[in-house]
C-alpha positions in Angstrom: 131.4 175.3 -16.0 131.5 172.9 -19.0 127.8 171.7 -19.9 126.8 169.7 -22.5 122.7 169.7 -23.6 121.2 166.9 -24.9 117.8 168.3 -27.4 117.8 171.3 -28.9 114.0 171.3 -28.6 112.2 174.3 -27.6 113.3 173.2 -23.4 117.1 172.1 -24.9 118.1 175.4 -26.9 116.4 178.3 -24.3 117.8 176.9 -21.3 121.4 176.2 -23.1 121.1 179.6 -24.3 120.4 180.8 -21.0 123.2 178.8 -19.2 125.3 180.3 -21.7 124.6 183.5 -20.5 125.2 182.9 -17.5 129.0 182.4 -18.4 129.2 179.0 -18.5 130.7 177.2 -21.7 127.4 175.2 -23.3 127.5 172.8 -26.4 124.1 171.9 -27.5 123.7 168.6 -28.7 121.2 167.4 -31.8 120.8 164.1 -33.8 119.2 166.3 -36.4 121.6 167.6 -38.8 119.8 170.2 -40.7 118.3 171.4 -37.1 122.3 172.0 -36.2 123.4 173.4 -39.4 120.3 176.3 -39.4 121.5 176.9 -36.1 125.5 177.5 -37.0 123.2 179.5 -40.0 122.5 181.7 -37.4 118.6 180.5 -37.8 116.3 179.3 -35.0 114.2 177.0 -35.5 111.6 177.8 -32.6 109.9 181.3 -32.5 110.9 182.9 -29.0 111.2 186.3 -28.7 114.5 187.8 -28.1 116.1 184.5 -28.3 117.9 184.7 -32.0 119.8 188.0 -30.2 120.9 185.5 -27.4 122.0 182.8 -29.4 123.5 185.1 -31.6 125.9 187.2 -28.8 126.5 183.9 -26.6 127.8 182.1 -30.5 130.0 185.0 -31.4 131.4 185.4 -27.4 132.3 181.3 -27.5 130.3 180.3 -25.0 127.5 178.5 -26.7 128.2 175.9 -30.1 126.3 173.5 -31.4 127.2 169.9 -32.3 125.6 166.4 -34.0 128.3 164.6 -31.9 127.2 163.6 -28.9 130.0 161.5 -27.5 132.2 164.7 -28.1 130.4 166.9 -26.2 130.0 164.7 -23.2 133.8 164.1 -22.9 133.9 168.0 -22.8 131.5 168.7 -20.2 131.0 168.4 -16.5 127.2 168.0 -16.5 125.1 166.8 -19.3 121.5 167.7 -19.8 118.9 165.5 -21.1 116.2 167.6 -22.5 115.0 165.7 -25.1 111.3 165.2 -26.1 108.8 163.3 -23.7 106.0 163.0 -25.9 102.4 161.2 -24.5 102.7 157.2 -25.5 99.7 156.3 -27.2 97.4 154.3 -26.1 97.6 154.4 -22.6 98.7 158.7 -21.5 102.2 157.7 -20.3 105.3 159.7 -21.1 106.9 158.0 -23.5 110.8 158.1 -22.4 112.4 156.2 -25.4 114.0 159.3 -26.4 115.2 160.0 -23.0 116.6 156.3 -22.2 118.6 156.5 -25.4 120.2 159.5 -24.9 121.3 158.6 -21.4 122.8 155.3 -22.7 124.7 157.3 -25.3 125.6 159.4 -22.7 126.6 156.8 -20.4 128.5 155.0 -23.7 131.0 158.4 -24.1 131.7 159.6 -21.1 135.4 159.0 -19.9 135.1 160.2 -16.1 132.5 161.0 -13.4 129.7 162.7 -15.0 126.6 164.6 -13.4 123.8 163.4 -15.8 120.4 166.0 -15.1 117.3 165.5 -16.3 115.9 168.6 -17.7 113.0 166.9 -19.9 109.6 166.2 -18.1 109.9 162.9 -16.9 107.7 161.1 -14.6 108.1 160.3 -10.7 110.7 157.9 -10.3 112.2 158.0 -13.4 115.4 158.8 -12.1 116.3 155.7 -10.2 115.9 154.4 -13.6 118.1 156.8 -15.3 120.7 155.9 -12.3 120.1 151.5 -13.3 120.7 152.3 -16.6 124.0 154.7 -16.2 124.9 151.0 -14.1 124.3 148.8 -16.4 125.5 150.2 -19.1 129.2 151.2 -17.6 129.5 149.5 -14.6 132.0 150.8 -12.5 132.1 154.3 -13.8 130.5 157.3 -11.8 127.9 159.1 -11.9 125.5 161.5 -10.4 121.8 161.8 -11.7 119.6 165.1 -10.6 116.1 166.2 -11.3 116.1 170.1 -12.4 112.5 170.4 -14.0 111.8 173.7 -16.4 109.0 176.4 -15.4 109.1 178.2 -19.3 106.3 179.7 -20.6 105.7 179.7 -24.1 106.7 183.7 -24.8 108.2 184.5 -22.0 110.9 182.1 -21.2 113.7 183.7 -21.6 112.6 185.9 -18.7 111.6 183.1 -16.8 115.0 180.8 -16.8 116.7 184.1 -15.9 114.0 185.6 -13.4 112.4 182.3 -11.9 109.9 181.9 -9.5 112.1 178.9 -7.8 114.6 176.6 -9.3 114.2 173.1 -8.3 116.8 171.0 -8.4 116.7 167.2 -6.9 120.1 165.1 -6.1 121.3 162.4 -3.7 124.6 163.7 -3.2 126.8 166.5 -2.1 128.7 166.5 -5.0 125.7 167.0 -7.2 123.9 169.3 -4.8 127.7 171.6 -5.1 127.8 171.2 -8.9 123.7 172.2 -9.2 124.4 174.9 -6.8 127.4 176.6 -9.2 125.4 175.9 -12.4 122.9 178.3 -10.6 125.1 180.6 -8.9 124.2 183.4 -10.9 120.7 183.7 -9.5 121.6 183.5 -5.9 122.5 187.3 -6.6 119.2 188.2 -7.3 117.8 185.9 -4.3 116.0 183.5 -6.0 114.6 180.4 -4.1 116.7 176.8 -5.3 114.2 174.3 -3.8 116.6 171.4 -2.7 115.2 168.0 -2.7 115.2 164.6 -3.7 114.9 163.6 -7.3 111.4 161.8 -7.1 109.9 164.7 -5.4 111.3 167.0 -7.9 110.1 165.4 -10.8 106.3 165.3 -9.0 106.9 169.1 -8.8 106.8 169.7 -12.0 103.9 167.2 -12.8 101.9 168.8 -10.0 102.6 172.5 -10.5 101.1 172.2 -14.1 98.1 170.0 -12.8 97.1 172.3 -10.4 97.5 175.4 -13.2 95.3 173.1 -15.8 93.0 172.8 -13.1 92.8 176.7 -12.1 91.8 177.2 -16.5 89.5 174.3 -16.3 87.7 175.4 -13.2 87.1 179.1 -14.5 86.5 177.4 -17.8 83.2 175.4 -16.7 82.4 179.0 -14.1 81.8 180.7 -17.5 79.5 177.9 -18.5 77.4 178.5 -15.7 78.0 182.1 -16.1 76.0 181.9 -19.5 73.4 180.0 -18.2 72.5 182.8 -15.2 73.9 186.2 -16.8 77.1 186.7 -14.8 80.2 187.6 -16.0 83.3 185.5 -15.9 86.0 188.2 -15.9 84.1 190.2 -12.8 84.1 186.3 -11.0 87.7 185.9 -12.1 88.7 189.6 -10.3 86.5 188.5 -7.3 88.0 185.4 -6.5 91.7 186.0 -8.2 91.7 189.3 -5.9 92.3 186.3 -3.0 95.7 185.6 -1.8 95.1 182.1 -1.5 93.7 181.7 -5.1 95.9 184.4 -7.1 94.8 186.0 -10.3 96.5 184.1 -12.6 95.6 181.3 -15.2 91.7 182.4 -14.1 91.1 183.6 -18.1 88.2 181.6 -19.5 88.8 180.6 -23.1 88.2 177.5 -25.7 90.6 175.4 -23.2 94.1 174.5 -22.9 96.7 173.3 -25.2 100.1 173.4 -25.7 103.3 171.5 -24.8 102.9 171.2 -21.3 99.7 171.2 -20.2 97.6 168.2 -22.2 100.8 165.6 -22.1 101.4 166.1 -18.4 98.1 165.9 -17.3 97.7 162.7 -18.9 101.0 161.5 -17.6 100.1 162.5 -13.9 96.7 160.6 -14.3 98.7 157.7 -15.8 101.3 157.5 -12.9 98.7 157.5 -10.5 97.0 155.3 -11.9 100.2 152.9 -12.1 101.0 153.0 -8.2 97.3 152.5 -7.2 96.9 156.1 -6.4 94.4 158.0 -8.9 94.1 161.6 -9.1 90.4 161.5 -9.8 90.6 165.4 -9.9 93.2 165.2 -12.5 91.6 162.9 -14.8 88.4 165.2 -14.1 90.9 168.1 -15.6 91.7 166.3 -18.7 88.2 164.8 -19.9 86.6 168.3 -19.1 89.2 170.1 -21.4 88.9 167.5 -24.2 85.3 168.3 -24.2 85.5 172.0 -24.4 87.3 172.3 -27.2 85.7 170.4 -29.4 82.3 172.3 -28.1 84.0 175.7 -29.2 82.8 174.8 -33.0 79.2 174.7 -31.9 79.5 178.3 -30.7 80.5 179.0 -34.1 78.0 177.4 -35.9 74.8 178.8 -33.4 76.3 182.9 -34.1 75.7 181.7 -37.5 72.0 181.2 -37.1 72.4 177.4 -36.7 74.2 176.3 -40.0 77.5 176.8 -41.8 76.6 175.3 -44.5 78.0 177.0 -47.8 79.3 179.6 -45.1 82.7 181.3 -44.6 84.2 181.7 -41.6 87.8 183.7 -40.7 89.9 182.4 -38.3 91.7 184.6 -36.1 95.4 182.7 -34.3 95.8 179.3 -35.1 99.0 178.5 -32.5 97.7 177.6 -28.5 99.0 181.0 -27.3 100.1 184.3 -28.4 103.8 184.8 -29.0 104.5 181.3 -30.1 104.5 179.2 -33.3 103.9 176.4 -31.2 100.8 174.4 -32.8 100.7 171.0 -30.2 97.4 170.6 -29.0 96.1 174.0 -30.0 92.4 174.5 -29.9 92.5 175.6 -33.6 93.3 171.5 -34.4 89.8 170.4 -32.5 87.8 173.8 -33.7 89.1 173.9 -37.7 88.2 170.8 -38.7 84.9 170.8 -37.1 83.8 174.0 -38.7 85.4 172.1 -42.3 82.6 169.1 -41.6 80.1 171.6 -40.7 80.2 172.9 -43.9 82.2 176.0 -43.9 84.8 177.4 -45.9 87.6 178.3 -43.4 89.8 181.3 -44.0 92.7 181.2 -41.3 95.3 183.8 -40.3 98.2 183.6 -37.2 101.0 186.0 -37.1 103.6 182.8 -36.8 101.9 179.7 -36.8 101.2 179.5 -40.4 103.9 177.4 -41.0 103.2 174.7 -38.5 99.6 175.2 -39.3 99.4 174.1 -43.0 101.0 170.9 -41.8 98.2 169.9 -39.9 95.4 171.4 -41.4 93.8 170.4 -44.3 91.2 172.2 -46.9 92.0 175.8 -45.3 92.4 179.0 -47.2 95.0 180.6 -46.1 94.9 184.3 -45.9 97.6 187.0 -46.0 96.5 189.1 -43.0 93.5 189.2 -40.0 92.1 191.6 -42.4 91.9 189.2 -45.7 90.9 186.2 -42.9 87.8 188.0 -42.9 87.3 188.6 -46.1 83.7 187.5 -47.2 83.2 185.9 -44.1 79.9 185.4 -42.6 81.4 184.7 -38.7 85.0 185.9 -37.6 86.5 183.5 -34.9 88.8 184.7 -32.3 91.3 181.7 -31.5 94.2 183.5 -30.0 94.6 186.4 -28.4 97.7 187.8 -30.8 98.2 191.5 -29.5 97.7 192.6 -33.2 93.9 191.1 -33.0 93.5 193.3 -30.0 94.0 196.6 -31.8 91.7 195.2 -34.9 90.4 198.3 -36.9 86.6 197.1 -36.6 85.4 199.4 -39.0 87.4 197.6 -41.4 86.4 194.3 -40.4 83.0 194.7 -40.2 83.2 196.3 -43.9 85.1 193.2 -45.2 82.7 190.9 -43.6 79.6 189.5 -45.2 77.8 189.6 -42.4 78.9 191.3 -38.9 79.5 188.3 -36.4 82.0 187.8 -34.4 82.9 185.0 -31.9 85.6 186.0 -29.1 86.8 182.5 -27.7 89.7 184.8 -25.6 87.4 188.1 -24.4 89.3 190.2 -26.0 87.1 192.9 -26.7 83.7 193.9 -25.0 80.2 193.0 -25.7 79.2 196.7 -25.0 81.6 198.4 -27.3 80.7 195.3 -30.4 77.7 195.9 -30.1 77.8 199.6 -30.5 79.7 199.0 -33.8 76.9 197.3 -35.3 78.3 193.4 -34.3 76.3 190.7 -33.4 79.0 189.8 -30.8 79.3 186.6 -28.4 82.2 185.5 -26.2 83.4 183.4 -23.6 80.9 183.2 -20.1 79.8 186.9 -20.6 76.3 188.4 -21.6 76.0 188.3 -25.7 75.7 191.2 -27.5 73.1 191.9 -30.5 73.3 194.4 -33.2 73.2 197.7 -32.2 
């Protein structure tokens, strides 16, 4: 099949990859011209790993290009993709869908036959009908389909997730789009994988409600470690005793400094927003969103009680900047609430992440940055652990401690154990389990 993707964004240029792979003939569509040049460079602009490979193989077999003109590639294709940017409106939490509306009138504007026009971006409930009114208005008379088919990527992992999915969930009012939807997809049917058929307004509430209910799960275990600390439990034997459930699952139970991302914060607010706009409020939801907003601007207080209650003229290394590990992705990352706080507090912040350093220097100010986790630590009087990088798992501690100034360390992601710190000579705390002293 001929498909044309609109955004080559980090949702735009995996799944167009992916498609690719898949055999079908993608052209990935960009209003940014430098974007679109690095990428017929040969350079991706997002880090995902194993992704430059599969942009690279799908480029050299002629399945995937990359163009600036839109209009071009939707005369070429069959079905066009919007997956284009949904960012939170300010002011009020609602998806903003500027970005989205444009594209589907440009769309609308080139097209020279029937068209299946597919939402990929996260868009909220009902959105749709109004993609299918504008597609009317602005060609009257010429057809179209619209469909719903909402991503499940994870940050890291998405390659294996468009290509191994849970479910894919596709919503359409017609045969003809439920047959073209069902084509674009045939490859998975091999491997059995679930395609959730259903309308387009309960598909895009999928998608909303599948990450409410996974920002709920973090916030939940998130304010279970509070009360963990307060009574001497410890979060990660309540997480196995309760994830060890069917009905509740292990995953997303981690306590840590709270949630961020590109998902997670924006569609929260959206959901709350919606409900909120057809007299239905999600009190749970908006519950979610305060409680997170809180907790990571508390994580800086941690910080400055391990250091005996002032930072003043104090240096502290940060360890992972970006909201996950194996991402450069900076949007909403707990670093952005923590670093600055620490900055006011008095501190002298010396920051390290294996690929967000980039990203990070744009939106931090007064930071030095250092070269490695080891010269983070440097001189430092606390160590933070922000992210849970796999290379800040396998820290030589020796090292650190001997490069610190003083031997505290703050785990906001559990990574090590209190035990085992605090045999090293660390004055160790972390996140809803028993502290550690120096040993």
């Amino acid at each position: 099949m001929r498909v044309a993707m609109i955004g080559t964004g980090y949702v735009g240029l995996v799944s167009g990859t992916c498609f690719s792979e898949f055999g079908h003939s993608v052209v990935c569509v960009d209003n940014d011209r430098s974007k679109i040049e690095r990428l017929l460079g040969g350079e991706i602009p997002i880090y995902e790993p194993g992704l430059d490979d599969l942009v690279a193989r799908n480029v050299r077999s002629g399945h995937l290009g990359f163009t600036t003109d839109l209009a071009q590639a939707v005369r070429d294709a069959e079905v066009v993709f919007i997956a284009v940017g949904t960012p939170s409106r300010r002011g009020d939490g609602h998806a903003d869908l500027s970005y989205v509306f444009e594209a589907v009138r440009q769309v609308a504007m080139a097209a020279d036959g029937y068209r299946l026009v597919v939402t990929k971006s996260t868009v909220p409930v009902g959105t749709g009908a109004k993609v299918k009114a504008l597609l009317a208005e602005t060609r009257p008379g010429l057809p179209f389909d619209v469909a719903s088919n909402p991503e499940f990527l994870r940050e890291g992992s998405a390659i294996e997730d468009f290509m191994r999915p849970d479910r894919v969930v596709v919503g359409t009012e017609t045969a003809r789009a439920r047959e073209l939807m069902t084509e674009l997809y045939r490859p998975l049917f091999l491997a059995e994988t679930p395609i959730v058929h259903t309308t387009i307004e309960s598909a895009e509430l999928i998608k909303y409600a599948a990450n409410a209910f996974l920002a709920t799960k973090i916030t939940f275990i998130n304010e279970v470690a509070d009360l963990c600390e307060k009574v001497g439990a410890n979060v990660q034997d309540i997480a196995r005793g309760i994830g060890l459930d069917g009905r509740i699952g292990r995953k997303f139970l981690h306590a840590g400094p709270g949630f961020g991302g590109s998902c997670f914060p924006k569609d929260t607010r959206a959901l709350v927003s919606s409900a909120q706009e057809y007299n239905a409020p999600l009190s749970l939801v908006e519950q979610v969103v305060a409680s997170n907003e809180a907790r990571k601007r508390r994580m800086a207080d941690r910080v400055i009680a391990a250091a005996g209650g002032s930072l003043a003229g104090k240096t502290v290394g940060v360890l992972g900047l970006t909201f996950k590990p194996n991402t450069d992705d900076m949007r909403e990352a707990p670093s952005l609430d923590i670093v600055p706080a620490l900055i006011r507090a008095g501190a002298t912040v010396r920051a390290y992440d294996p690929e967000g350093m980039a990203e990070a220097r744009r939106l931090l100010d007064r930071v030095v940055w250092a070269e490695d986790a080891y010269d983070a630590v440097t001189g430092a009087d606390v160590a933070v652990l922000v992210t849970e990088w796999n290379q800040f798992r396998a820290l030589d501690l020796d090292r650190v401690k001997a490069a610190m100034k003083a031997p505290v360390m703050v785990d906001l992601r559990n990574v090590y154990k209190p035990e085992e710190m605090a045999a090293r000579g660390f004055a160790y705390s972390s996140i809803g389990r028993p502290a550690a002293g120096l040993g």
